[in-house]
N, C-alpha and C positions, 0 to 999 in steps of 0.2 A: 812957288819956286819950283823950276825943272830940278831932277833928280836923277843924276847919273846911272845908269845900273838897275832902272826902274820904269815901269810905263809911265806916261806921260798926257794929257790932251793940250795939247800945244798950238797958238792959233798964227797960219800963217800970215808972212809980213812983207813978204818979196818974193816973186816967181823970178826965174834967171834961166840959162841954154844949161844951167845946170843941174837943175831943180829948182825945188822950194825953199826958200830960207824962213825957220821958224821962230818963232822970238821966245826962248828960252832964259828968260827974267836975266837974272845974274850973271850967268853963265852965255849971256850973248847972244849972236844968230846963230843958229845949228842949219846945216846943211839937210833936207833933206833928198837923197839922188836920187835923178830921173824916175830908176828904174822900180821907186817907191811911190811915185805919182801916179794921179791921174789925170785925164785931159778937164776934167771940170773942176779943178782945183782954182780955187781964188784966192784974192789978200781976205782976212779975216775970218777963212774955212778953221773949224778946229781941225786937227787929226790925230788920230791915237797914233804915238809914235815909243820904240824903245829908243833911251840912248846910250850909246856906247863908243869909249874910245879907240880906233882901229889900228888896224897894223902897221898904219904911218901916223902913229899919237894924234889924230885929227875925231875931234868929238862931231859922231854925225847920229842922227835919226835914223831908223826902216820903222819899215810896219811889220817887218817879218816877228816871230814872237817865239823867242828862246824856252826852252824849257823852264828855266828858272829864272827871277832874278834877285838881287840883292837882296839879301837878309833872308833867304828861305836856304831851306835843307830842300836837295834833290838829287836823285841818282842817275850819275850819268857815265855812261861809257867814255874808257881810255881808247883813243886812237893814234897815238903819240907819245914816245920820248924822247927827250935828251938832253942838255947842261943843263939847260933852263928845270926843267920839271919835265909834269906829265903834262898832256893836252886832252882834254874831256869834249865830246863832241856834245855841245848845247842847243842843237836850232839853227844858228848862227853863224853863215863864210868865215867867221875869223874864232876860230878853235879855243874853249875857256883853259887859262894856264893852272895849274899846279904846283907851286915851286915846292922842290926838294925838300926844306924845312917845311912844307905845309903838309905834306904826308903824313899820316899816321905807320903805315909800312907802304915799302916802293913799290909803286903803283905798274901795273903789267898792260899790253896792247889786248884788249878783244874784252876785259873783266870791268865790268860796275861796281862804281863808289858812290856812297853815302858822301855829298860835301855840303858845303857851306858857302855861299857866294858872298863874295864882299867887294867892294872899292877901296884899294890900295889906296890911303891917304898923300904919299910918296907920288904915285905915279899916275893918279884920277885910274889906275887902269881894275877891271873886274877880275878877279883872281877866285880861288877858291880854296879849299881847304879840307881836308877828313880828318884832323884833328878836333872833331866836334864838341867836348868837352869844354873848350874853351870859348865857345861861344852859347851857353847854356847858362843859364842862371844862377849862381854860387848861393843864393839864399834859399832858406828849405820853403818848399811848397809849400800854396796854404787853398788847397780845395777840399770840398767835402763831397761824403759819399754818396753814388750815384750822381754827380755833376757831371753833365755831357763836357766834355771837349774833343779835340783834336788832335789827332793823330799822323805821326808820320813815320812809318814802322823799319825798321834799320834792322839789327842783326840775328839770324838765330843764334840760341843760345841753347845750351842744356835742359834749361828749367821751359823755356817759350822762344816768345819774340821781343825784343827790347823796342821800345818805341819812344819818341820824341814826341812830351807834349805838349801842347799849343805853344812850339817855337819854344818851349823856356826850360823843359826839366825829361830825365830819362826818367820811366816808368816800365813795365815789365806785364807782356800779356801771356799768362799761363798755358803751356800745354794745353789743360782743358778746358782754356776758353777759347779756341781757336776750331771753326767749325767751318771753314773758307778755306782757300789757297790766299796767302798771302805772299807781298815782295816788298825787298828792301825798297824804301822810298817811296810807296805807295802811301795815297792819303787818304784818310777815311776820319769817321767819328765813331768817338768811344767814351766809359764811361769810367770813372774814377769808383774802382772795387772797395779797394782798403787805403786807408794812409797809416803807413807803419811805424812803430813810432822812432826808428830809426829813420826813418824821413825817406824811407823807399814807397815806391808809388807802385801800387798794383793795377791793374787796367782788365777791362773786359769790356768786348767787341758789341754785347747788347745790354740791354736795359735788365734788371732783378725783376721779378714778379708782373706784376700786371703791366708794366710798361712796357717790358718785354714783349708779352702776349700784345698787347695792343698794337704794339713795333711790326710783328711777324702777322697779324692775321691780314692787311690789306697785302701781303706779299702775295701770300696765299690766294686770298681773294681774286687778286690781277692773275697770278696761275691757270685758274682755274677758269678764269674767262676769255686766257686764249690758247685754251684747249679743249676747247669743246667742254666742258665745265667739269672735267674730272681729273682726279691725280690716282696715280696708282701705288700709293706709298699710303702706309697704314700702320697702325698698333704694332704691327707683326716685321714691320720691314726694320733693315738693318739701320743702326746710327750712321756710320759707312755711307749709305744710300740717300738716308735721308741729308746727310751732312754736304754731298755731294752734289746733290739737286738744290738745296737752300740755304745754304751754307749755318745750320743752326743746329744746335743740340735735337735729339730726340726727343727730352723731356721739355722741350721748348714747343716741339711738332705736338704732340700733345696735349700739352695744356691749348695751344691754339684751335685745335681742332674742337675738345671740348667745350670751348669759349662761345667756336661759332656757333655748335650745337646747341648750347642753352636761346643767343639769338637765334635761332631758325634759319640761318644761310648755308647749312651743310648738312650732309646726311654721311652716315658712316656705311659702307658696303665692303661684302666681304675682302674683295681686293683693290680697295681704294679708298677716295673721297669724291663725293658728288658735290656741285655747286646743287643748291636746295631752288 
């Protein structure tokens, strides 16, 4: 079954002066226009299409590809307000809504939001939301430590960065485990620190111990082989430096560097690292 709000491979079922019409199960023929065609388009071609309802309630296909869609958290810039909401620019000629009730606080022209994209039940139409809490899962976590998931990082805070994991639960990545530039709605993977028994989720950006090390030395490795096979950060150089060039702790550069030195792929010199 087609899925509004969501990609699709849709197999066409009629060519027309207006497009391609796709056969979208339940929901019918969907239009797909011209300006979304190609000249070797046939009956029975699949085509990856999104669908969405437009600005004259008429449910059509592109292949154009929004920044988001349904059911994911992603951060998008306001370019628009007024009775209605806000208007978030998606990808997309027809601007995603915001309405007023879906605000967390009211939203401003030129500033990025952390939302929610959904399909208004009411209106088949894709809306969005920064009240994100309430599309998060109400029952407590249940990962264990050091289990990779996913991440999708929202706001600073005091303490770090709060991040959204795998779509279900807020978790929280420490000051000092942040050794990157990070941005609200950036997606990345990460690793479950602590589960606390207050049922908050502590997060960290790389793997504890040797998984760690194992994580970071092909980084290194690739480094070091396209640049003429040396780096010039060492024992001596600053966390600062090294944080900035590889985005990893110090004592993370370290122990890796050690690692490679037991295998035989590096050599330490005074102001660097050699590929061996």
């Amino acid at each position: 079954m087609a899925d509004i709000g969501k990609f699709n491979t849709l197999p066409v079922i009629a060519l027309s002066a207006n497009g391609a019409y796709l056969d979208g199960d339940e929901l019918g023929e969907i239009l797909l226009p011209n300006r979304y065609t190609s000249p070797d388009l046939q009956p029975e071609t699949l085509v990856d299409v999104f669908l969405y309802v437009d600005s004259l309630d008429r449910l059509v296909a592109t292949t154009e590809k929004p920044y988001g869609q349904a059911g994911e958290f992603v951060s998008l810039e306001c370019v628009a307000t007024n009775k209605l909401g806000a208007f978030l620019n998606w990808g997309l000629p027809k601007d995603l809504l915001v309405p007023h009730n879906n605000q967390h606080k009211a939203m401003e022209v030129g500033k990025r939001y952390l939302v929610y994209i959904y399909v208004d039940q009411r209106t088949e139409r894709l809306v969005a939301s920064s009240k994100l809490d309430k599309y998060l899962d109400v029952w407590p976590a249940d990962y264990k430590n050091g289990e990779e998931v996913s991440l999708t990082i929202g706001s600073r805070t005091d303490l770090g960065f709060k991040a959204i994991v795998n779509n279900k639960h807020w978790g929280l990545i420490y000051k000092t485990e942040v050794h990157q530039q990070l941005r609200t709605g950036q997606k990345m993977k990460g690793y479950i620190k602590k589960m606390r028994e207050d049922g908050r989720i502590d997060l960290q950006l790389a793997r504890s111990g040797k998984g760690k090390v194992n994580d970071f030395s092909q980084i290194l490795l690739d480094y070091l082989a396209n640049n003429k096979g040396y780096c010039p950060l060492h024992d001596k150089s600053s966390p600062d430096e090294i944080s900035e060039v590889f985005g990893v702790s110090k004592k993370a550069f370290k122990q890796t560097i050690g690692h490679l030195m037991k295998q035989g792929k590096v050599v330490i010199e005074p102001n660097g690292v050699r590929l061996k």
